[in-house]
Backbone bond lengths (Angstrom), bond angles and torsions (degrees), N, CA, C in turn:
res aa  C-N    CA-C-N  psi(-1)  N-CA   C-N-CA  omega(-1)  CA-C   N-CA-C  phi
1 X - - - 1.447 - - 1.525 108.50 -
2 X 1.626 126.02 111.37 0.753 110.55 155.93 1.720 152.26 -52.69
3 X 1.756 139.33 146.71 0.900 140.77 -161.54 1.615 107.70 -62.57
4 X 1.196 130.65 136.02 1.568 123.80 164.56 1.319 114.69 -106.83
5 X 1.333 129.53 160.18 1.563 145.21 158.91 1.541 97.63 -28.18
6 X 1.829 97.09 -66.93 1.433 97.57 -160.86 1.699 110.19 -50.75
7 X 1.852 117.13 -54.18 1.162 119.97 -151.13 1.918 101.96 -73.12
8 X 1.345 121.85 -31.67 1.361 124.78 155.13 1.140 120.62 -38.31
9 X 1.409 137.92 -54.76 1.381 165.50 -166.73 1.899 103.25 -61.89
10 X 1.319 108.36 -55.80 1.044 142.05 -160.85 1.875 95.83 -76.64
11 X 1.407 109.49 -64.89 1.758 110.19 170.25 1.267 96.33 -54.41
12 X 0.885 120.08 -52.57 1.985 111.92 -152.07 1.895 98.98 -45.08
13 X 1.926 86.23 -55.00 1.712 82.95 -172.74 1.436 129.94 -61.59
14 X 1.437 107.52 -46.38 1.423 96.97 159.87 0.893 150.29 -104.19
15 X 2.230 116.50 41.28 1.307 126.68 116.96 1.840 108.51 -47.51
16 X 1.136 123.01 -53.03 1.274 119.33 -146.71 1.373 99.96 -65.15
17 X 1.440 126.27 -47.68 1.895 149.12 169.92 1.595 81.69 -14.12
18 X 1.257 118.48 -64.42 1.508 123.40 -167.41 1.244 132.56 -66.87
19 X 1.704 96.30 -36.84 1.602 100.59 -168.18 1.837 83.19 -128.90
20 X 1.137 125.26 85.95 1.870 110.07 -174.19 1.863 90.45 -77.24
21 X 1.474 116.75 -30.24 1.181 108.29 -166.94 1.477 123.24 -43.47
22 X 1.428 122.92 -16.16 1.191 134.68 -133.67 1.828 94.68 -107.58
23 X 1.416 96.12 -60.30 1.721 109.84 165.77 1.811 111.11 14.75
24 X 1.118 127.16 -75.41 1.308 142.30 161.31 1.752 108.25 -20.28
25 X 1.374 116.16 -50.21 1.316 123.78 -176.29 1.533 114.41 -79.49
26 X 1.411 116.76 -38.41 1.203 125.94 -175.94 1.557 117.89 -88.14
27 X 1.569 122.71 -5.04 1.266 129.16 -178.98 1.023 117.30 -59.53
28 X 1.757 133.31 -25.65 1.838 122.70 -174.27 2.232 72.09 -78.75
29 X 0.885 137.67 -86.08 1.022 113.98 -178.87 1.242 139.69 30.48
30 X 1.644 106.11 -104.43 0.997 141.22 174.63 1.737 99.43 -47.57
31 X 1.396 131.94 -38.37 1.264 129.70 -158.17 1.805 101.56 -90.33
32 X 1.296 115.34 -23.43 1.229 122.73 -170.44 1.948 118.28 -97.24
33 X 1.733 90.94 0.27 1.269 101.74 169.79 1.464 91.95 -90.33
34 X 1.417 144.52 -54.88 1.432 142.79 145.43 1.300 128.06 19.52
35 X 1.195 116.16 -55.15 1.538 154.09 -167.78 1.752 102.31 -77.04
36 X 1.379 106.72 135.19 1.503 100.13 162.96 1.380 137.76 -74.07
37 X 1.491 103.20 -11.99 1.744 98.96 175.61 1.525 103.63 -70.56
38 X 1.392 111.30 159.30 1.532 112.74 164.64 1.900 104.87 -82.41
39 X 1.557 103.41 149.58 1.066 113.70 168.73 1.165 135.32 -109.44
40 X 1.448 115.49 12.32 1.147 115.67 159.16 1.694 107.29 -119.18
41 X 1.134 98.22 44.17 2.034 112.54 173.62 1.866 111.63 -90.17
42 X 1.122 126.19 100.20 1.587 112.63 176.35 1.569 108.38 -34.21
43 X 1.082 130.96 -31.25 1.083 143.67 -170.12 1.830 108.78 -76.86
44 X 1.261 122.82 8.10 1.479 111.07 -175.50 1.714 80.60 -135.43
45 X 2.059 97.00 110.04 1.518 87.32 -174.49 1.295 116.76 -125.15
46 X 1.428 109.57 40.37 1.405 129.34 157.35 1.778 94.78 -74.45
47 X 0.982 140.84 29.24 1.471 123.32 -149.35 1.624 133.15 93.51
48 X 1.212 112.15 133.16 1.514 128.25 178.08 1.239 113.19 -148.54
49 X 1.386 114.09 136.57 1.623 141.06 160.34 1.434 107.88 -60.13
50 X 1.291 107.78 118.97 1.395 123.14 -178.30 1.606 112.55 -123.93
51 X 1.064 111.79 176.27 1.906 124.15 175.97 1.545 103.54 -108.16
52 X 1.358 129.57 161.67 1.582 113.60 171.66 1.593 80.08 -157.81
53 X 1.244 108.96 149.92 1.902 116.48 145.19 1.638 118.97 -139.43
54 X 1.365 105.76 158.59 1.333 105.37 -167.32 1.639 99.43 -108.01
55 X 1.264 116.87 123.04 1.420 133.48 -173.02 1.538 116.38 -84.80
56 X 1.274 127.25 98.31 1.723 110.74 177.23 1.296 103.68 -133.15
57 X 1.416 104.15 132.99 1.403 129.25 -178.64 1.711 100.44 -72.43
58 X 1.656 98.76 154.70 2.050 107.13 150.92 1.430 116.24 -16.00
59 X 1.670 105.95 -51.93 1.477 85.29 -169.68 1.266 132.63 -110.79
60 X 2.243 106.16 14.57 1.167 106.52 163.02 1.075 78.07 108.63
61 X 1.790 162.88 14.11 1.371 148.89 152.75 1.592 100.51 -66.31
62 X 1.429 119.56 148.83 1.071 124.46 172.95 1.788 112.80 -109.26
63 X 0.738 138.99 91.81 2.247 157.04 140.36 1.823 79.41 2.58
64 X 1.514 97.00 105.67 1.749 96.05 160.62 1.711 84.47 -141.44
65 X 1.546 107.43 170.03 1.809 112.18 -162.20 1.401 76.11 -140.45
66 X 1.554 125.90 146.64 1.060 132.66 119.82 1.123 155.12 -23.70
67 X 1.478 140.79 61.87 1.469 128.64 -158.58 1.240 120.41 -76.65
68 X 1.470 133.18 120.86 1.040 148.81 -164.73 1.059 141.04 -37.32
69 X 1.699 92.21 -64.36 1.592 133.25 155.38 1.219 123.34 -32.94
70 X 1.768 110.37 -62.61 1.825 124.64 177.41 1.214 113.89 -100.24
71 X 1.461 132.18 0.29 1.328 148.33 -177.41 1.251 100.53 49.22
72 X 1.472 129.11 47.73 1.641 135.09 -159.37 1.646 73.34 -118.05
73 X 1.709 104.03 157.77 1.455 132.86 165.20 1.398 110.56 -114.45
74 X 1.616 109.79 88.82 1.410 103.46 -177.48 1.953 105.25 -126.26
75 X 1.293 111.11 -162.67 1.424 128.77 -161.63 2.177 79.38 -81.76
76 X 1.930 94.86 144.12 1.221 107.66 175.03 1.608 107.20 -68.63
77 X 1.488 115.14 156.67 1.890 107.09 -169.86 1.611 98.82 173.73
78 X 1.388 92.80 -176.31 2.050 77.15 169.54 1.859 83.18 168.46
C-alpha cells in the first residue's frame, strides 16, 4: 500500500501528541504536506517520504541493500 499525504499527516501528529516539543523540527514537514505535490512521489526531488526497516538476524547481522541509483548501502525501504 502505498504512503498518502493523509496517512503521513496523520503519524506525524500522533508522534507529535507525544513529543509536541518537537513540532519546531518537523514544520518544513508538516508545511510540505501543505503543498500540492505528493511527498512521498519518487518524482518530488527536492525530497520524499519514504518507509525504512531495520533487519537483524539471531546473530545481530544487520539486512542493508545496495541502492542503485546512489550506489549508497543503506537500510531496505522504498
Amino acid at each position: 500500500m502505498p504512503l498518502s499525504p493523509d496517512h503521513i499527516r496523520t503519524s506525524v501528529e500522533t508522534y507529535l501528541t507525544r513529543h509536541p516539543h518537537e513540532r519546531a523540527q518537523l514544520a518544513d514537514l508538516l508545511g510540505a504536506l501543505d503543498r500540492p505535490t505528493d511527498i512521498a512521489s519518487r518524482s518530488t526531488f527536492t525530497g520524499h517520504v519514504a518507509c525504512g526497516a531495520i533487519v537483524i538476524d539471531p546473530l545481530g547481522r544487520v539486512l542493508q541493500v545496495l541502492h542503485l541509483a546512489s550506489g549508497k548501502v543503506l537500510a531496505p525501504g522504498g
